[in-house]
N, C-alpha and C positions, 0 to 999 in steps of 0.2 A: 235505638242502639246507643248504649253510653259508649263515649271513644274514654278507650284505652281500658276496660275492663274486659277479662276475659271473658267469650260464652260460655256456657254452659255445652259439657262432651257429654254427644250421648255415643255408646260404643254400637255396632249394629254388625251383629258374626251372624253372617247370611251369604250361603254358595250361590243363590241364586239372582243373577246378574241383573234381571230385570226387577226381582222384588229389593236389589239393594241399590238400586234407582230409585225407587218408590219411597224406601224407608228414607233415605237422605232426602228426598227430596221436599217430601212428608215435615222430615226434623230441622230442615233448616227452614221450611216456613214458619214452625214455629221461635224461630229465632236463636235456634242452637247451632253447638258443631257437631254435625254427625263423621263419625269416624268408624271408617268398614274395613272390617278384616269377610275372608270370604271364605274362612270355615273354621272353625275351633280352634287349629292350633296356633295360628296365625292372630288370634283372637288374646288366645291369652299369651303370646307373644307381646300384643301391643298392649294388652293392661299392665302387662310391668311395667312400661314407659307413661301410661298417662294417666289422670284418675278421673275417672268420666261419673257423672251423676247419674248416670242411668246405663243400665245392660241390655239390648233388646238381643235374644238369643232364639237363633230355628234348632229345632233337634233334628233334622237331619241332616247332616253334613257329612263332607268326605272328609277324611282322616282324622279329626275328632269330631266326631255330633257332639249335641247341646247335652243330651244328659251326659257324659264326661268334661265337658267343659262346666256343667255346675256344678257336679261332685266336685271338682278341684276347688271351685271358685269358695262352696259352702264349708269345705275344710278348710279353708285359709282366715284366721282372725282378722285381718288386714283387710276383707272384702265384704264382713259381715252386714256392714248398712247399706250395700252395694244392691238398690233397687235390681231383680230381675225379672225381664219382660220375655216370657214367651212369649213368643211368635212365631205361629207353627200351623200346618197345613192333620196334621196328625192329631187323631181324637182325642179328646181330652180325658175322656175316660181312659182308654189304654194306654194316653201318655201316665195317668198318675195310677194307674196300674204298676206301668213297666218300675217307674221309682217305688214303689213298696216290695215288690220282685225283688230289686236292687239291694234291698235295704237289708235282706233276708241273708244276703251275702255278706254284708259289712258288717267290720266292728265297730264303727260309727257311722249310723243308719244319714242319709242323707235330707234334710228338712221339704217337707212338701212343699213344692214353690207356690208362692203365695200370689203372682201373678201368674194369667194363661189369657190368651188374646189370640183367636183365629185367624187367619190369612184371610180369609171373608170379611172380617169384620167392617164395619163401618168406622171409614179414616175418621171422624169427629171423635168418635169412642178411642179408639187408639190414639187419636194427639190428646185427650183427655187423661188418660191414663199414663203417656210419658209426662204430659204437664206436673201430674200430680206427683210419679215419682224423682222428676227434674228439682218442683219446688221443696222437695223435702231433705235436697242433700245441696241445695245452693242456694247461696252462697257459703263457700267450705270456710269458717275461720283461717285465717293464715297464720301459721307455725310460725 
């Protein structure tokens, strides 16, 4: 760990108490800050406050789920290189169902997310995939 540089935020908007044990616990082995909100709104509450290199997002949550929390995230210019990481117990199929569904509704259709990662999956594959989208927004130039 270099002293005095910040780690690298990873943001983890997960209601569920023991899998956002799991994810933090997960993200700080690999030598980040994981930072939990514990359900959508709450989530994007705290991204106005920080700018985290990575989003690990569940879609189902109480009072906003993941697919409203990424419809807002994918209309906002300001979030566009903002790696996001499903992480979700709910099929993959029907999750990118439900967003084409969605799409049919809006007047700016919603981007297929480009990551999707099981709640089963194998933790080496999931710290692989946060690695990869960690290393691709850190270190952020400084303003």
């Amino acid at each position: 760990m270099t002293q005095g540089k910040e780690l690298p935020k990873v943001l983890i908007l997960e209601d569920e108490m023991q899998m956002r044990f799991y994810l933090m616990t997960l993200v700080k082995s690999m030598g980040y800050d994981p930072i939990l909100a514990k359900d959508g709104s709450e989530g994007l509450d705290v991204l106005k406050q920080i700018r985290p290199s990575a989003l690990i997002l569940d879609i189902m949550m109480p009072k906003k789920g993941g697919c409203l929390v990424y419809q807002e995230i994918a209309a906002c210019p300001e979030y566009k290189d903002l790696p996001v990481i499903f992480f979700s117990g709910v099929d993959r199929n029907a999750f990118f169902h439900y967003i084409k569904m969605l799409n049919v509704t809006l007047e700016h259709p919603v981007p297929e997310p480009e990551i999707y990662v099981a709640k089963d999956a194998d933790p080496e594959y999931l710290k692989m995939v946060i690695r990869t989208c960690v290393e691709k927004n850190y270190p952020k130039p400084d303003h």
